[in-house]
C-alpha positions in Angstrom: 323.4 137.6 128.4 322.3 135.0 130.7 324.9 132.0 131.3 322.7 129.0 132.1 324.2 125.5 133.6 321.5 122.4 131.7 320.4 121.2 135.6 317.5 119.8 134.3 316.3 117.8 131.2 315.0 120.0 128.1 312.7 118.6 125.4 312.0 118.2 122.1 309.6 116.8 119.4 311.1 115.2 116.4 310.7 112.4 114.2 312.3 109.0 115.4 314.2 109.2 111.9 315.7 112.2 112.9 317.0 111.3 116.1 320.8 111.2 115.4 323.9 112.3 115.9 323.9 114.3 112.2 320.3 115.7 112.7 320.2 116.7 116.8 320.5 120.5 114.8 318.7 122.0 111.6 317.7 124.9 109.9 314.2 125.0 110.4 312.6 127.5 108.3 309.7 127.6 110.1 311.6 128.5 113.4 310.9 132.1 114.7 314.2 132.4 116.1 315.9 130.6 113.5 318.6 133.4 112.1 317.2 134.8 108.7 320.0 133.6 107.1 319.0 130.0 106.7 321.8 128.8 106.9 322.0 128.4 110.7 321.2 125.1 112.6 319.2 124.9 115.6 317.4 123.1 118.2 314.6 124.1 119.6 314.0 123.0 123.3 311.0 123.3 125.6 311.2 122.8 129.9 308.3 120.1 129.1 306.6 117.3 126.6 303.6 119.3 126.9 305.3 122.5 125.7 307.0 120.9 123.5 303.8 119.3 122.1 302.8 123.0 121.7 305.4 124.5 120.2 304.8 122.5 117.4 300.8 122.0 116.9 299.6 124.6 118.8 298.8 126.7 115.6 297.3 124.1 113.7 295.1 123.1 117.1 294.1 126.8 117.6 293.4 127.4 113.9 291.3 124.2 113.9 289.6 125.2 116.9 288.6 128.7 115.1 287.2 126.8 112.1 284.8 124.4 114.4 286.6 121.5 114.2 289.0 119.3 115.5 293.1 119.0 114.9 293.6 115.5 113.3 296.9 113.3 113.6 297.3 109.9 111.7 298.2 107.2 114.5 301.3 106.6 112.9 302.6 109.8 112.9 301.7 110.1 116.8 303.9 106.7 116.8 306.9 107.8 114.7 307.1 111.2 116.6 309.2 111.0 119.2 310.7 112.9 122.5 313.8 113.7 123.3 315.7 115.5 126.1 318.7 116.9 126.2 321.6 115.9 128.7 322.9 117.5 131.7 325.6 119.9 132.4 326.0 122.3 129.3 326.8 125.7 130.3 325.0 127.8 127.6 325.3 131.8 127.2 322.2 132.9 126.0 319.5 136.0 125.6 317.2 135.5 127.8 314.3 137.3 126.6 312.2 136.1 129.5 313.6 138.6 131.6 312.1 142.7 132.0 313.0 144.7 129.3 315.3 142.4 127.4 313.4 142.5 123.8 313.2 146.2 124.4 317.1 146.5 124.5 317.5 145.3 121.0 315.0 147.5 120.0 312.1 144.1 119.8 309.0 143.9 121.0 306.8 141.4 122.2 304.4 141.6 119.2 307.5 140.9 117.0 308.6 138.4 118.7 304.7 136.4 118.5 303.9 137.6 115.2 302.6 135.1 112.7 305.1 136.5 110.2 308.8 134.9 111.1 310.7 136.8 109.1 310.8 139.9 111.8 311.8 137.6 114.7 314.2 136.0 112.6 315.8 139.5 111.8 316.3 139.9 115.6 317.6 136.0 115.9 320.2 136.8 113.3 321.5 140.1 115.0 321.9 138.0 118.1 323.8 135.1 116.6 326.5 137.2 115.1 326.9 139.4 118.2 329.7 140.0 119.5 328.8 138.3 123.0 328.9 135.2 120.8 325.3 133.7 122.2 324.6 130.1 122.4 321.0 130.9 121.5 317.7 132.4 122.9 315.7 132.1 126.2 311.9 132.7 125.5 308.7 132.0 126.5 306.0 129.4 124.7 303.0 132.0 122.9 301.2 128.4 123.6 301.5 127.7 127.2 304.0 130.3 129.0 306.6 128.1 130.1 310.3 128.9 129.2 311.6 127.4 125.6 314.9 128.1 124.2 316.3 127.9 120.5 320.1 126.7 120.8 322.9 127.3 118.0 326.1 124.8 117.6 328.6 127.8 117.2 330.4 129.3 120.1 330.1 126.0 122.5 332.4 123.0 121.7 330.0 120.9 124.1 327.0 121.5 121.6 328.9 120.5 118.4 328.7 117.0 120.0 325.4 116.8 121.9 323.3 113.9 121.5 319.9 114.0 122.4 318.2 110.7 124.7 315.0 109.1 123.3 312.6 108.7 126.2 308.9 107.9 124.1 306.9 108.5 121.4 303.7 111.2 121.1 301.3 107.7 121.1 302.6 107.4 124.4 301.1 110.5 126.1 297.6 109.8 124.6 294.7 109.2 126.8 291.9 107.5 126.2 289.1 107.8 128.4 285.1 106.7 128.8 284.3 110.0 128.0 285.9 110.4 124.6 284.1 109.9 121.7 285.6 107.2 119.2 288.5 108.2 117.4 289.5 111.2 119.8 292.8 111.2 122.5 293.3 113.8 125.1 296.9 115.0 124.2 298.2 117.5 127.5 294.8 118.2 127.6 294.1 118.9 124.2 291.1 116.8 122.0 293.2 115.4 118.8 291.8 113.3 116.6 293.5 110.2 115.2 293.2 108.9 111.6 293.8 105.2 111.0 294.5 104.0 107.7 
């Protein structure tokens, strides 16, 4: 366990209708450290935009990428995605599985942990929210781009069962448009995406 003070601002990637008081957690399915259960909330963090960026395209960018082509976003969707961060101050108690030989002392492993089949990683996730340590969440690192993420649980804190989340700009923001890029193409964190118009 790994007790962590919030010193700097954490991000995350949502939709601007989802920015909220009600929604700042939820059970995403999709979430490799979501517990298995389902019926946990969370919110998943990331030390930067670009990671957080990742974190959620970076499949569907690579998997483009392997098929020849490029990832494509409608311009709306780049405008109705915002980020957030998170405030300052928390204390947290979390695994930190960014540390040596952490996933091997609940019996995980790294391949589990980045496997394209969630369900084992979410095994693991659920073991470690109903510890007895009573963990805030999990400290891990991106697959996409190797900087620390973490997935946080409202349980154990009373701070977190009130946490807002600021709203600092939307995904259109970080595009960039350059000479070089062909028509219809942004650089997002230095990734080609294209953007559909209607």
């Amino acid at each position: 366990m790994d007790a962590v003070v919030l010193s700097a601002r954490w991000w995350n990637l949502r939709w601007a209708a989802h920015l909220t008081p009600a929604t700042v957690f939820h059970a995403s399915l999709s979430g490799r450290l979501t517990p298995e259960s389902g019926s946990v909330k969370c919110l998943y963090l990331a030390e930067n935009p670009a990671t957080s960026f990742a974190e959620l395209y970076g499949d569907d960018l690579a998997a483009a990428s392997e098929a020849g082509a490029t990832f494509t976003l409608a311009q709306q969707d780049m405008v109705d995605r915002v980020f957030a961060n998170s405030p300052l101050g928390i204390q947290l108690r979390l695994y930190d599985l960014t540390t040596e030989g952490s996933a091997k002392r609940i019996g995980m492993d790294l391949a589990t942990l980045y496997t394209a089949e969630v369900e084992r990683p979410r095994r693991f996730a659920q073991r470690l929210h109903d510890h007895p340590e009573k963990f805030d969440g999990v400290r891990y690192i991106s697959r996409h781009t190797q900087r620390p993420c973490m997935v946080v649980w409202p349980i154990y804190t009373p701070a977190l069962t009130t946490l807002s989340l600021a709203r600092d700009s939307t995904l259109w923001d970080h595009a960039v448009f350059s000479a070089a890029s062909r028509p219809g193409f942004v650089n997002l964190f230095g990734d080609t995406v294209g953007v559909a118009v209607p």
